[in-house]
N, C-alpha and C positions, 0 to 999 in steps of 0.2 A: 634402149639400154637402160637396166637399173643403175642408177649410182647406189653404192654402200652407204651407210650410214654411220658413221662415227661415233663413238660414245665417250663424252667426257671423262676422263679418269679423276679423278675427283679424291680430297684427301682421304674421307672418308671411304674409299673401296681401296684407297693404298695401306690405310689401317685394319680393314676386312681382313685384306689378303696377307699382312704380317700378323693379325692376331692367329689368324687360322693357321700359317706354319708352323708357329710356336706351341699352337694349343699339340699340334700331330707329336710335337719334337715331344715335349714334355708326357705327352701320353705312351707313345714306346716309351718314355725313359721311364714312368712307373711302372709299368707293365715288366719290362724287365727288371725292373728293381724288386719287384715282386715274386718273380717267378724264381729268382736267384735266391730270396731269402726264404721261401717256402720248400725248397727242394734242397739247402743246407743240410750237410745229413749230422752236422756236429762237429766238436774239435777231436782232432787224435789226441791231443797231450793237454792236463790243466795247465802246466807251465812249461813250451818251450825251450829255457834257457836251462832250465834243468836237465831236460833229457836231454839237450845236445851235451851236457858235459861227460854225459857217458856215451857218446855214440861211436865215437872210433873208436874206442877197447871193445863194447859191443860186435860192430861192425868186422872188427879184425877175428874175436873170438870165434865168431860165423864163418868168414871165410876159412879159419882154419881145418873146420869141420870137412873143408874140400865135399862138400856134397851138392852134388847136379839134381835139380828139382825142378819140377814140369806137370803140367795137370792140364788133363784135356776131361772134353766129354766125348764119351762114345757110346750109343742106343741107350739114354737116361741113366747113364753111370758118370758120376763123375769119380777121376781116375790121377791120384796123386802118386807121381813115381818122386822116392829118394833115394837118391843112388851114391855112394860112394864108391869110387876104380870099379862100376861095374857091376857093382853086386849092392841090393837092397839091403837099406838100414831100416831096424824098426828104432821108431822117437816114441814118445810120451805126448800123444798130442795136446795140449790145453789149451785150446780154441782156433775154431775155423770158419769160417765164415765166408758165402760165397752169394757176390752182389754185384750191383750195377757200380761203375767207379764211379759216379755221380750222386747219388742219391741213395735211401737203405729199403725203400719201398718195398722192394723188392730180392730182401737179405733171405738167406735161407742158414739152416746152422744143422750142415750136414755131417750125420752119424759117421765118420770113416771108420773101416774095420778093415787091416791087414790080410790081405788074402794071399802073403807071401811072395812078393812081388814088390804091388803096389797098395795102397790104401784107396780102397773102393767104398761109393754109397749112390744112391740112387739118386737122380735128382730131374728137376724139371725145368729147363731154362728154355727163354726165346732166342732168340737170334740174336745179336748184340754185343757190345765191348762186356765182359763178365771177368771178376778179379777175385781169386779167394785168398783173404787176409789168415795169412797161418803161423799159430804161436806154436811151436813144440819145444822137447827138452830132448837132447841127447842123452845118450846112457851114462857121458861125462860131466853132467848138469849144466850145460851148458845152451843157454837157453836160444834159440832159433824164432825169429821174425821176419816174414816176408810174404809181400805183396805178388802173388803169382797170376800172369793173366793165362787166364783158360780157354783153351782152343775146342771152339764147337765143332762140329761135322757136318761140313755143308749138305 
């Protein structure tokens, strides 16, 4: 029979073994601290406190509009329907933007053009959460913001 051999534990390998969890812990923690600051895509507003103090007159303005909005892609079109009771509204669009909800890496800033319906453009997206940020104006001036998520085709 062998007998085992025992190995002293010694302060020195109790300090080994705590420097090296801490070195792991603090290495994810740059690493992510990292990755979070490098893939910031920026602020929405310079000041906050501002633009909330027009948000709910905004907000209500918008809803008043009663209009059902939805964007998908279908065979590299992307396809923005606005609809009020059923029947398409043309708006005034003044920016659109169509990107990762994380990151702008990969923003695109597609041409839409009314095809009488809906507002169509061609686009090339992977598979993934995709959001197009849309500013337009009503034919009441009334200006319209929102954040739409875009349904791909599996």
């Amino acid at each position: 029979m062998t007998e085992a051999v025992q190995k002293e534990l010694t302060g020195r390998k109790v300090l080994l073994i705590v420097c090296s969890a801490f070195a792991v812990i603090i290495g994810v923690n740059l690493t992510l601290a990292y990755k979070a600051v490098a893939t910031f895509p920026g602020l929405e507003t310079k000041n906050s406190y501002v633009a909330s103090q027009a948000f709910d007159a905004n907000r209500a303005a918008q809803e008043a509009l009663g209009w059902d909005v939805g964007a998908r892609v279908e065979a590299g079109q992307l396809r923005l329907s606005i609809m009020h009771n059923g029947e398409p509204v043309k708006v005034d669009i003044q920016s659109a933007v169509l990107g990762r909800a994380t990151n702008v890496s990969q923003d695109q800033t597609p041409v839409l053009a009314f095809d009488g319906r809906d507002y169509v453009a061609p686009v090339s997206l992977e598979r993934g959460n995709w959001n197009l940020r849309l500013v337009a104006q009503a034919e009441d001036g009334t200006m319209f913001q929102q954040r739409i998520i875009v349904e791909t085709a599996k």
